[in-house]
C-alpha positions as CSV (number, residue, x, y, z in Angstrom):
1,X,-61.7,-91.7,4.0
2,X,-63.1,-88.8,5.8
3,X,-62.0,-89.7,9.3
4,X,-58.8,-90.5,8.0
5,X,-58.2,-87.1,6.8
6,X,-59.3,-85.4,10.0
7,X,-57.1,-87.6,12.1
8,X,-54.2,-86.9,9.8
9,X,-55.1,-82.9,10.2
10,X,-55.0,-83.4,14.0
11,X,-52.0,-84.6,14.1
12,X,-50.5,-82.3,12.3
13,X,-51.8,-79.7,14.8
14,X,-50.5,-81.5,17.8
15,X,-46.6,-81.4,16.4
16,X,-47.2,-77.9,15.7
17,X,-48.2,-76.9,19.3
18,X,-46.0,-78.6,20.7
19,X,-43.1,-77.5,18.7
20,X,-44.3,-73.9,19.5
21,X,-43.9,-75.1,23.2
22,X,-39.9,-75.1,22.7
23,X,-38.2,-72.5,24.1
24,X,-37.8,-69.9,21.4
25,X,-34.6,-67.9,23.7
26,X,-32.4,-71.0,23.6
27,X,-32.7,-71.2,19.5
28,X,-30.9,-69.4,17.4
29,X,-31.5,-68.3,13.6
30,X,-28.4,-69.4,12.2
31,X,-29.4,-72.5,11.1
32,X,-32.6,-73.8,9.5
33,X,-35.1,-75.3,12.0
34,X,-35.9,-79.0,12.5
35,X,-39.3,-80.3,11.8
36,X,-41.3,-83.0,13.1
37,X,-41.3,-86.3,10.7
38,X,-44.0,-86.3,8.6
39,X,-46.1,-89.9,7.4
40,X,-48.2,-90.6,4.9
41,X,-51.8,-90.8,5.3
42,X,-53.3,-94.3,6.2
43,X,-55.6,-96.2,3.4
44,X,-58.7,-97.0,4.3
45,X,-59.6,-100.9,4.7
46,X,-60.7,-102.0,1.5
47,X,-64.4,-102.9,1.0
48,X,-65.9,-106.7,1.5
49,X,-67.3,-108.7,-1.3
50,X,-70.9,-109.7,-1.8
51,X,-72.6,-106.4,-0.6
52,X,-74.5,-106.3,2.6
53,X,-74.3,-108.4,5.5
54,X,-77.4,-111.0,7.0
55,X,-79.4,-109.2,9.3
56,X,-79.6,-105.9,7.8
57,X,-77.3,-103.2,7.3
58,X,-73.6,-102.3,6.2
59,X,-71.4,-104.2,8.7
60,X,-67.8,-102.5,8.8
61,X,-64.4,-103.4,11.4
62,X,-63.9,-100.9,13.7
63,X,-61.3,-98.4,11.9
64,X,-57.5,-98.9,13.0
65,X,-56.1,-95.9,14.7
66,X,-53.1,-94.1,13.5
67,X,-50.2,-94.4,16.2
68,X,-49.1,-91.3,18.0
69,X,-45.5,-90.5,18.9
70,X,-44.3,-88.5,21.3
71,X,-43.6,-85.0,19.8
72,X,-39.9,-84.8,18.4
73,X,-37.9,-81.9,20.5
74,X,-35.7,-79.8,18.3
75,X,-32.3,-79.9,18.8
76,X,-30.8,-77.3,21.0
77,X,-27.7,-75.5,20.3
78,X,-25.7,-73.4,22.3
79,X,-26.3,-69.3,21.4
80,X,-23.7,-68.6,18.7
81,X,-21.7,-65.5,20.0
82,X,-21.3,-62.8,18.2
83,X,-17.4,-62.7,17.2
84,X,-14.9,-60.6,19.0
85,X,-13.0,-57.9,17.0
86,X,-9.5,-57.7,17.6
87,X,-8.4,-54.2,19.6
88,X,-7.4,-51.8,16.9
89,X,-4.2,-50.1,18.5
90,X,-2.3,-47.1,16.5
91,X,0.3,-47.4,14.5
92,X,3.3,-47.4,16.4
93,X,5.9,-44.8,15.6
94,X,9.1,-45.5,14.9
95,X,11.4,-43.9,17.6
96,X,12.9,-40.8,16.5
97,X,16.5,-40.6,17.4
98,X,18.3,-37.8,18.9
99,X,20.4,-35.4,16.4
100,X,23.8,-35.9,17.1
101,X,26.2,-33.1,17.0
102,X,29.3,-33.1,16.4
103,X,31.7,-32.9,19.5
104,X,32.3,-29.6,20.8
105,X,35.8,-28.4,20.2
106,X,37.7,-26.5,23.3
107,X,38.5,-22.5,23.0
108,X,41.8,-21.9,22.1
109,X,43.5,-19.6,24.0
110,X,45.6,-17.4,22.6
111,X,49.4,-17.2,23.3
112,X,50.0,-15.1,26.0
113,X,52.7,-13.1,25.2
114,X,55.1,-11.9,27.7
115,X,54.9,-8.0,28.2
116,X,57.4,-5.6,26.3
117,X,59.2,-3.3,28.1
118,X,59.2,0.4,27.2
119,X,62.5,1.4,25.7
120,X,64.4,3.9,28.2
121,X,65.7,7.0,26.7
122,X,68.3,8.9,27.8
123,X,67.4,12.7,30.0
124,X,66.5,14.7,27.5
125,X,68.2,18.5,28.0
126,X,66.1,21.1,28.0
127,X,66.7,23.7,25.1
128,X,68.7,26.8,25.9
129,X,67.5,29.8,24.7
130,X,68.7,33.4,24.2
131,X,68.0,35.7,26.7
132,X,65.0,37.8,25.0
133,X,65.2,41.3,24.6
134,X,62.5,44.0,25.2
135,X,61.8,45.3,21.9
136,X,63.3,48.6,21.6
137,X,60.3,51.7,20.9
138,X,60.8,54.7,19.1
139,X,60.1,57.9,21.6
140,X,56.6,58.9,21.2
141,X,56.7,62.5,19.9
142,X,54.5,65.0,22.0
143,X,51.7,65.9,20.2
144,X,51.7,69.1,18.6
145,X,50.2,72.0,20.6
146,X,46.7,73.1,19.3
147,X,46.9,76.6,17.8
148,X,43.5,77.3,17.8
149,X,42.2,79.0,14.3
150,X,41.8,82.6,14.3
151,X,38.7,83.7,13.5
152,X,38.1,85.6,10.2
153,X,35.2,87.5,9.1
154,X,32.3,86.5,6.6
155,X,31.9,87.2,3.2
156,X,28.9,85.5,0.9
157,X,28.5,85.2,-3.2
158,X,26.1,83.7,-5.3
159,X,23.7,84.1,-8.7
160,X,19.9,84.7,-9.4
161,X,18.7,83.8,-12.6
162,X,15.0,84.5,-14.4
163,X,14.0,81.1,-15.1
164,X,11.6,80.9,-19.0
165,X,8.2,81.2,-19.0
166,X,7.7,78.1,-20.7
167,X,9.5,76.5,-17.4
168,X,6.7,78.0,-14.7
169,X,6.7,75.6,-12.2
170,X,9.8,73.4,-12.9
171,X,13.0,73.8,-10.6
172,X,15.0,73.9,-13.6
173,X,17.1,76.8,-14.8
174,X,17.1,75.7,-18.5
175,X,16.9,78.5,-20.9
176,X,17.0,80.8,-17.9
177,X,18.6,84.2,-18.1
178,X,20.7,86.2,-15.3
179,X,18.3,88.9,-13.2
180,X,19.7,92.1,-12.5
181,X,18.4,94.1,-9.5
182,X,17.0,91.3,-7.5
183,X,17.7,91.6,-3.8
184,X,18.4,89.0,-1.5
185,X,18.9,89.1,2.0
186,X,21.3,87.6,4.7
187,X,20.3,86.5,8.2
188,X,22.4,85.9,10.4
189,X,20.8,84.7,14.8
190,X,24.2,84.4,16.6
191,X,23.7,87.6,18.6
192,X,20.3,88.5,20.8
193,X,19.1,90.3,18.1
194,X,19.0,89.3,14.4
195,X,21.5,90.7,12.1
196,X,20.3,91.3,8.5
197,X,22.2,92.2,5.6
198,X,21.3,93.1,2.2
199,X,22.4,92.6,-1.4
200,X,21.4,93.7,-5.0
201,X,22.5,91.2,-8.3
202,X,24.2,93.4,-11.1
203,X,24.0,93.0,-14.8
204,X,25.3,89.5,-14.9
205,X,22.5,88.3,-11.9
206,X,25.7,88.1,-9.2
207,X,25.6,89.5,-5.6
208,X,28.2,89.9,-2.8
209,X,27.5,90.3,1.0
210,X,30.2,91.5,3.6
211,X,28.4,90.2,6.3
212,X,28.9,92.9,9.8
213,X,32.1,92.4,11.8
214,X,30.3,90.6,15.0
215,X,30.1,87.7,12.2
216,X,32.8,85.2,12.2
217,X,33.0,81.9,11.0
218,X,32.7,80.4,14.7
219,X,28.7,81.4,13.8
220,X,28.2,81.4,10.4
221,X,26.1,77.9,10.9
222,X,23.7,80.3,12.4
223,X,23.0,82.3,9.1
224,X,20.8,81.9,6.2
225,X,20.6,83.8,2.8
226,X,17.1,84.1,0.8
227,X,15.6,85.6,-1.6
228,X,13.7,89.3,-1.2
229,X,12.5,91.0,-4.0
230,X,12.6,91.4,-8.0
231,X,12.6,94.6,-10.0
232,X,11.6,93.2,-12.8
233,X,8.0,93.0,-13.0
234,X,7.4,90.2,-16.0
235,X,9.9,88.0,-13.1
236,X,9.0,89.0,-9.7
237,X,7.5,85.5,-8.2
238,X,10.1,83.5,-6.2
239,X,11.0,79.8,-6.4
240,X,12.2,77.1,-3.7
241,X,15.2,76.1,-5.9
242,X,18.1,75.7,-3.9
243,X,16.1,76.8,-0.8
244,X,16.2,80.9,-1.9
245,X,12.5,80.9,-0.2
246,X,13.3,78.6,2.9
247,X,16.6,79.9,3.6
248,X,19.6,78.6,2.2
249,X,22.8,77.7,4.5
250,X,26.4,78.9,4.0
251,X,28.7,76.6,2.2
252,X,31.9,77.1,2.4
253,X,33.7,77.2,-0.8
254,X,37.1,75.8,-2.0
255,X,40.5,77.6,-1.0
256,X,43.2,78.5,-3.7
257,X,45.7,76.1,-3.2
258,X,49.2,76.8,-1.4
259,X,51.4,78.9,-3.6
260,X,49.3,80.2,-6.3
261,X,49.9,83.9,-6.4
262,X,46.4,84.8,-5.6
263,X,46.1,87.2,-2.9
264,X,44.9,86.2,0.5
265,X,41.6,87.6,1.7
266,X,41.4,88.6,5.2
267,X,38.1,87.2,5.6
268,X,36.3,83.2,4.2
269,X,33.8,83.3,1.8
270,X,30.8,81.2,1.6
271,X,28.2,80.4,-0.9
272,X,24.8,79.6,-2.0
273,X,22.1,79.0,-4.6
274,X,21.2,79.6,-7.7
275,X,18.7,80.7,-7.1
276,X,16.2,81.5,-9.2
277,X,12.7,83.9,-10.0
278,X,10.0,83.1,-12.5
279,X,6.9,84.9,-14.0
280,X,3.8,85.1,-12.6
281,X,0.8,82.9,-13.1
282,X,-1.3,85.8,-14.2
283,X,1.2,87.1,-16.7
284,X,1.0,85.1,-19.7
285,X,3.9,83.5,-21.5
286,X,4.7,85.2,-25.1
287,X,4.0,82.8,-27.7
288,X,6.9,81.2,-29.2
């Protein structure tokens, strides 16, 4: 039963070698491989009746040896390819058609009209006109001869007043009073050497001055009248009013109009001021 067994094993070890001696590149894995046939074990010869045999010991037949076939080759099969994918090509796009326009319509050209002739008008006359005169002047009249004014001698008026204590200071002549016996004096630088002439107010603070004969009113812009002195010794300081310190100018004052029965005066008088003196700062004012 033993040697059976191993005999068996062996040749089952036999098939395998030489199914390993295949060539492994020429099979494929695609299908299940093939084995060798397999057979059941052999029994053992069965044992002989009567126990042992004559002349001592077991006698046994020689054991029957299992036959051996040749090993099966596996079938070979032709390498399965792998299959072929079909070339993926884009999508093809549909043709895109040309835009059509719509047919192109020839310029018109305008009428061509025929040219207009410019309407002919008779000459035209030219105007006749008058013959123009020179415009008549009127004669210019020769201007008067120039009578040149005689020259009259100088007279000069005016006023000097006391102005109120209470007023010191103030070119006013409010509440101010005519001086009498102020003197004023006239000066007068037409001539190399100055000509002076003096004057004294009466009661009502007036004075008149006849100035000297070589004074005419071609140079009376050259004479000045101020003030001089004050008898009065409560009003003895003199003011600027009316420039009676400075020097007033001559003014010439207004003539009696043409046919008033005024006599005429052989000589123009001028005139100045106010003018005016005011206590002095060291007299005191009387209290009111």
């Amino acid at each position: 039963m033993g040697f059976r067994a191993s005999l068996t094993l062996l040749v089952l070890v036999t098939s395998c070698l030489m199914i390993n001696a295949v060539d492994l590149d020429h099979l494929t894995w695609t299908q299940a491989p093939h084995h060798a046939p397999t057979y059941p074990p052999t029994q053992a010869p069965a044992p002989h009746k009567g126990g042992h045999h004559k002349g001592g010991g077991h006698h046994h037949k020689a054991p029957t040896v299992a036959p051996v076939h040749p090993p099966v080759k596996a079938p070979v099969h032709p390498p399965v390819k792998a299959p072929v994918k079909a070339p993926v090509h884009p999508p093809v796009k549909a043709p895109v058609k040309a835009p059509v326009y719509p047919p192109t319509k020839a310029p018109v050209k305008a009428p061509v009209k025929a040219p207009v002739k410019a309407p002919v008008y008779p000459p035209t006359k030219a105007p006749v006109q008058p013959p123009v005169k020179a415009p008549v002047q009127p004669p210019v009249k020769a201007p008067a001869p120039h009578v040149p004014v005689p020259r009259k001698m100088v007279a000069v008026r005016g006023m000097v007043y006391c102005k109120a204590c209470k007023y010191r200071g103030i070119d006013t002549l409010t509440s101010a009073t005519p001086l009498q016996g102020a003197v004023v004096l006239l000066t007068c630088k037409n001539t190399k050497y100055p000509l002076r002439v003096k004057s004294t107010t009466d009661k009502n603070g007036f004075f008149f001055i006849m100035a000297p004969k070589t004074v005419t009113t071609y140079g009376v812009h050259k004479c000045r009248v101020t003030l001089l002195a004050s008898k009065n010794p409560k009003c003895n300081h003199p003011t600027n009013l009316h420039y009676g310190v400075k020097g007033a100018t001559l003014l010439p004052t207004p003539k009696a109009p043409i046919g008033s029965k005024l006599p005429t005066l052989p000589f123009d008088v001028y005139t100045v001021g106010p003018f005016a003196y005011e206590a002095s700062k060291k007299t005191p004012c009387p209290k009111a």
